[in-house]
C-alpha positions, 0 to 999 in steps of 0.5 A: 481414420486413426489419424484424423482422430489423433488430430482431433484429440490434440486440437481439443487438448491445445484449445483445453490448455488455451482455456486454463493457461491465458497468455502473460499480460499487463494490468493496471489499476487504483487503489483507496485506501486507509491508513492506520501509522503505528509509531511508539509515543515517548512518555513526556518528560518529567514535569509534562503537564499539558495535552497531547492530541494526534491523527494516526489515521489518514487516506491515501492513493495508490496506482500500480501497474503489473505483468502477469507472468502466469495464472498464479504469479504477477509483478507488481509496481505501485505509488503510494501518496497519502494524507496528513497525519497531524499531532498536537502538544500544548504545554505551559511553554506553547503548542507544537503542530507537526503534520506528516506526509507519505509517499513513494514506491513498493516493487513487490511480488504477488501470488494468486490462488486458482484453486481452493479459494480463487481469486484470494491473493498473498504478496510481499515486496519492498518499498522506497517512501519518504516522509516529508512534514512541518513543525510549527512551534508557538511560544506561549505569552509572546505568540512567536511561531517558529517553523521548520520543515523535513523530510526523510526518506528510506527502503522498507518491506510489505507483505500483505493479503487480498482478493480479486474478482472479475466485475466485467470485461478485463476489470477487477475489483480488489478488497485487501490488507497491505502492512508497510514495515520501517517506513521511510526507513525509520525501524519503528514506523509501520503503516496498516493499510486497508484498501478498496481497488479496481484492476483493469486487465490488458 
């Protein structure tokens, strides 16, 4: 008797544990998101009389991929491709449009919360992006348009703030906060990125 109760026990306690430590698995998922580029703007030289316009704001998509090592922590794998931000300056001279793209990876590593506030999740990690854009430059009076096109390319950091809940089955919603660091590689590029996403768990 003893031993069928000491065998009942330890069923009951490996199906507990079952319950509250899921197996590791693999998720994947797609994130909207919005753009705020912070970059310091020059002070136009001396004699600057003209207008300066400019979109710091743009969307962007992003997938990702991770592996759930246990309840709290997870690798993260992503691709970040984004719209334009645009600039204008005009001036006695002419106008000068520039427009600039962002895309590229971030590895990062991603702690979920199992209590206190389930589902609230913290992450940081580094990125790979590039920056590829186009300068048009229009003289004034001859109407001459010069273009010139670049890009450049460089590692970086985020870290970044979210939650996620289960909406049903193996999918997840996700609102979240991500700041990208020296993007491209520039010291004083860095993005605020505010997203809408969804998970699907394997």
């Amino acid at each position: 008797m003893k031993k069928i109760l000491f065998a009942s026990a330890l069923l009951a306690a490996s199906s507990t544990f079952a319950q509250t430590a899921p197996a590791a698995s693999f998720y994947l998922g797609i994130d909207g998101n919005y753009l705020d580029l912070k970059i310091p703007r020059d002070s136009p030289p001396g004699g600057f009389n003209g207008r300066y316009e400019s979109k710091d704001k743009t969307s962007a998509v992003r997938v990702f991929g991770g592996y759930q090592f246990t309840p709290n922590w997870a690798m993260e794998l992503g691709y970040l491709s984004s719209g334009k931000f645009t600039m204008r300056e005009t001036d006695a001279f002419g106008t000068i449009d520039a427009d600039l793209k962002i895309s590229g990876v971030e590895l990062s590593g991603v702690y979920k919360f199992t209590e206190g506030v389930p589902g609230l999740f913290l992450k940081a990690g580094v990125t790979q992006l590039k920056a590829k854009g186009t300068v048009r430059d229009t003289a004034a009076g001859t109407g001459i348009v010069t273009t010139e096109n670049g890009s450049t390319s460089g590692s970086g950091a985020l870290f970044g703030i979210g939650y996620e809940t289960r909406l049903t089955g193996n999918l997840d919603g996700r609102i979240g906060f991500t700041r990208y660091q020296r993007v491209a590689g520039e010291n004083d590029a860095n993005i605020n990125s505010f997203y809408l996403g969804l998970k699907y768990n394997f």
